[in-house]
C-alpha positions in Angstrom: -109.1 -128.6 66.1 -111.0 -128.6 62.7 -114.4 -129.8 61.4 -116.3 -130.4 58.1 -120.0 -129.4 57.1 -121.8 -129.7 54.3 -124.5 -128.2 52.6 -126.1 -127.2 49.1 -124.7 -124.4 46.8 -126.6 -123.7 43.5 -126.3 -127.3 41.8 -123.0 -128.3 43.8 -122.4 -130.0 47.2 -119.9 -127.8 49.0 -117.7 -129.4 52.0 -116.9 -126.4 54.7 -113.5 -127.6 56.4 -113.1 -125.4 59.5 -110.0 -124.2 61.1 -108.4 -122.3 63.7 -106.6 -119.2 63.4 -107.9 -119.0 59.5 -108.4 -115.7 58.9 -109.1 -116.3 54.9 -111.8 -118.0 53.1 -110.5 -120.3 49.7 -112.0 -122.8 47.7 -110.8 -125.6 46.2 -112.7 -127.1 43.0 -111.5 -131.1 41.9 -113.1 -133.1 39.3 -116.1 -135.2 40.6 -115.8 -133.7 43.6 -117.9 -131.8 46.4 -116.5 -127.9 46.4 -113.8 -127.9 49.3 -114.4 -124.5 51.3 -111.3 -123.8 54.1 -112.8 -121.4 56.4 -112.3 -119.9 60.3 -114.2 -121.6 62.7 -116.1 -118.1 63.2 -116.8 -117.7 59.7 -120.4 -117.4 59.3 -122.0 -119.4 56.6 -123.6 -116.4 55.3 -119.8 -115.1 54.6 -119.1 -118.6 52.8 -122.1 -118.1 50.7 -121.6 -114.6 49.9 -117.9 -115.7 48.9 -119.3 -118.8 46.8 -121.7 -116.2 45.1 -118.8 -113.7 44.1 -117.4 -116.9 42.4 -119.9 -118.3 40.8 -118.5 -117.8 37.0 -115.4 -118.8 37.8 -116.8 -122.1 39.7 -119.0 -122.7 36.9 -116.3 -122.1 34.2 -114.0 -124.9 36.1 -116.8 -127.2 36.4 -117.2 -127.0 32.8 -114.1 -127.7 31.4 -113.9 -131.1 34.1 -116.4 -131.7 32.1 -114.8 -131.5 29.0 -111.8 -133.6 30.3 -113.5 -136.1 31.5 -115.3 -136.4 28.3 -111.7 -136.4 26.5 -109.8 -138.5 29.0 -112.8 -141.1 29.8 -111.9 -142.7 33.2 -109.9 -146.2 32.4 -111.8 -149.6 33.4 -109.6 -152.4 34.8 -110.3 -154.8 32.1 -109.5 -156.8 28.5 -108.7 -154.6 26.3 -108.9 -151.1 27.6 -106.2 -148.8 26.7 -103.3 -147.6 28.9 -101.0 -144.9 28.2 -97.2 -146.6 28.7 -93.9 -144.1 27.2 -96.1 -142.7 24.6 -97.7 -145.5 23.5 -101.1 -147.0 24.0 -101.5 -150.6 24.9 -104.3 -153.0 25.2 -104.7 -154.3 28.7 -104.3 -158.4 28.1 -105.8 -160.5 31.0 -103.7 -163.8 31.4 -103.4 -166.3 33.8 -100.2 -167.2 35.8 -98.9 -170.1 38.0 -97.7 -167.0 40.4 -99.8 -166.6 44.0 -100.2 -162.6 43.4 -101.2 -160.7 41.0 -99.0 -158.6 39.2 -98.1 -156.6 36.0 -95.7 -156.2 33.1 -95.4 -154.9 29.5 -95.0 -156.3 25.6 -94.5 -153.7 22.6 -98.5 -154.0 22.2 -99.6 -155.1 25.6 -99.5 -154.4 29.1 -100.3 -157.8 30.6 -102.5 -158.1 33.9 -101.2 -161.4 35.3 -104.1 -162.8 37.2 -103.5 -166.2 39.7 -105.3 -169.2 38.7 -106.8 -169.5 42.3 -108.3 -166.3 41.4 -108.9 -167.1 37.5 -113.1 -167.4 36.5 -114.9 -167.9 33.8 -115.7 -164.2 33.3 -112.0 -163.2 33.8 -111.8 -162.0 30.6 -115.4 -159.9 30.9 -115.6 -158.7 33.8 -113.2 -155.3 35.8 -111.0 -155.7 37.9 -110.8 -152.2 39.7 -108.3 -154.0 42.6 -105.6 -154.3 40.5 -105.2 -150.9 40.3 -102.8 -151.3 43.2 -101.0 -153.9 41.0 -101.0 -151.3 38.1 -99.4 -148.5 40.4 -96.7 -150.7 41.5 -95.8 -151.8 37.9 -95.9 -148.3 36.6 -94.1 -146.8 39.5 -91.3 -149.7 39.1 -90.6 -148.8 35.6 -90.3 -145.4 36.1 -87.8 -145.2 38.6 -85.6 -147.0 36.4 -86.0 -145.4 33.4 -86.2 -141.9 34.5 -83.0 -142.6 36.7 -81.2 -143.9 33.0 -82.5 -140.7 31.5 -81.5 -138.8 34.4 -78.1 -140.6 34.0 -77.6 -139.7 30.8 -78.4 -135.9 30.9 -76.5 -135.2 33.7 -73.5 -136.7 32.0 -74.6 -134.3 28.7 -74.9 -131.2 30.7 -72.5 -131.8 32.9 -74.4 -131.1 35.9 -75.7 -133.7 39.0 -78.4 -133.3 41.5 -77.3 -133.9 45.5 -80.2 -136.2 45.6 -83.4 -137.5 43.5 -86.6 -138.6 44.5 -89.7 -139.9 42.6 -92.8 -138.8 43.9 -96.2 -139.0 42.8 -97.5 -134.9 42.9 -100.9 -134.0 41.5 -99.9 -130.5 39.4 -95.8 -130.8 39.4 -93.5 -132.8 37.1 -90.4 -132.4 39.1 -88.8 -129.4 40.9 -85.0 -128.8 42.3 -84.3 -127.4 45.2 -81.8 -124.7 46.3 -79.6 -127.8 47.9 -79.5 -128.8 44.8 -82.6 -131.9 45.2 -84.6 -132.8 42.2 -87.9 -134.4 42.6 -89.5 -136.2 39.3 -93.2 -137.3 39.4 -92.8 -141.0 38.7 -96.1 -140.8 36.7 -94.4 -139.1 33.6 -93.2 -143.3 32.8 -97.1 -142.5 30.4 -95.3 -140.0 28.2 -93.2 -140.6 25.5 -89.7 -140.4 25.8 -89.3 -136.7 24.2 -91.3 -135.4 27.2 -89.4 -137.4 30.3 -86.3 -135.9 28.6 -87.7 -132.2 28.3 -88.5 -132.4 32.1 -85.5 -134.0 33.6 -83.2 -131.2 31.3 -85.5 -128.5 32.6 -84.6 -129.7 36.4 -81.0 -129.8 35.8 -80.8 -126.5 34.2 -82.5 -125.6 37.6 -79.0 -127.1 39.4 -76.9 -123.5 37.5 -80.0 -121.6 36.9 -82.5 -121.3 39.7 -85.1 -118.7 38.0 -86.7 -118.8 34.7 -84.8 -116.4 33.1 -83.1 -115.9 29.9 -80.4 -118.1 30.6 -82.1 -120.4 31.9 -84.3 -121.3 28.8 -81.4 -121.0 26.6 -79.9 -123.6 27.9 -82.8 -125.7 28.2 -83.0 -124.8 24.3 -79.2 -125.9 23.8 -79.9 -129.6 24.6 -84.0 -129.5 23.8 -84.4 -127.3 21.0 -88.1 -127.8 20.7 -89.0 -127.8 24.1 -91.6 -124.8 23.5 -93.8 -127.6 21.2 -92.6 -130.3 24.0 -94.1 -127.9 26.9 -97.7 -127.6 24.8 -97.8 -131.1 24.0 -97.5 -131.8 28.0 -100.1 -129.6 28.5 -102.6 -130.7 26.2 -101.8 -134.5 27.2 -100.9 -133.6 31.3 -105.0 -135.4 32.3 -103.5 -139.2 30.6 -102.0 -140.2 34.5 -105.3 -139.4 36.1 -106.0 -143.4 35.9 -102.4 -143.6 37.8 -104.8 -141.8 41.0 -105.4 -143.9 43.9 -108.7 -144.5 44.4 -110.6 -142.9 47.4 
């Protein structure tokens, strides 16, 4: 059994999510989001409080740098001539009309193209958002990926000599890929935003998982023999990792 309450905490809504056998209180913090408390079902609210107070700095500080993302990474409106990230490269978002019964997606050096069917077409359907295409935009992005990270994939494993049991392309909010010790390689199918420099620093780091399952010395050196700037690669994710927040489905 669980629950959720809610009340007020300094400035923030916070959402108290209750379950059994808990015997820790944690907090979760997410851009334009309510705090998310996970607490015992006997945990007083006086104890949450307490515990929100003794983190107080440390909520603010967060708060304030979603701030500063969102500011830097301005949410992306479905419409003419917003930009979207695609393999490094920004491209205009180009309404057009097609013959086609569905909406759907694809890509031009300068464009991605929103394909919308004329049954659906308006006057305004070059103005006006279209925030249910998203779906449309996932799919197209998600397509893509799967088959060029699988031909980069390809290709390393033949340069390094080393192939995964199994791949799979998921969509994970704080992991690029992983390998497991049966020798499984997940990739996050929204890296298809990045340039190609940055898919290829990730899917070599996950293969030098398949001899090397630690971070250590040897590890990295052989990340270093095929990417020998992966340290300004690694930075550059960093910096760039909030650009597949528009790839988020919506709530």
């Amino acid at each position: 059994m669980s629950g959720k309450e809610t009340f007020l905490f300094a400035k923030w809504p916070v959402e108290v999510h209750r379950r059994n056998f808990r015997r820790s209180v944690s907090i979760y913090l997410y851009p334009n989001k309510p705090i998310k408390v996970v607490a015992a079902k006997s945990t007083s609210q006086k104890v949450i409080v307490d515990f929100l107070m003794a983190k107080k700095d440390w909520i603010e500080k967060n708060f304030l740098k979603f701030s500063e993302i969102a500011e830097k990474f301005p949410d992306k409106k479905i419409k003419a001539y917003e930009n979207f990230p695609f393999l490094g490269k920004e491209r205009k978002l180009k309404v057009v009309i097609t013959l086609n019964k569905k909406p759907f997606v694809s890509v031009t050096e300068e464009n991605l193209l929103l394909h919308i069917p004329r049954n659906q077409w308006s006057a305004n359907s070059l103005l006006e958002e279209h925030p249910t295409a998203l779906k449309e935009i996932r799919h197209f992005y998600k397509r893509e990926a799967v088959t060029f990270l699988s031909e980069r994939l390809e290709y390393w494993s033949a340069q390094m000599g080393l192939r995964p049991s199994q791949v799979k392309f998921r969509e994970q909010r704080t992991r690029w890929g992983s390998c497991s010790s049966k020798k499984s390689i997940n990739l996050n199918w929204r890296l298809i935003v990045f340039a190609q420099e940055i898919i290829d620093y990730v899917i070599v780091h996950e293969l030098a998982h398949l001899q090397h399952m630690d971070h250590s010395n040897k590890f990295w050196s052989l990340v270093e023999t095929h990417i020998g700037n992966y340290k300004e690669i690694m930075k550059s994710l960093k910096e760039s990792q909030y650009l597949v927040e528009f790839l988020s489905e919506q709530n």
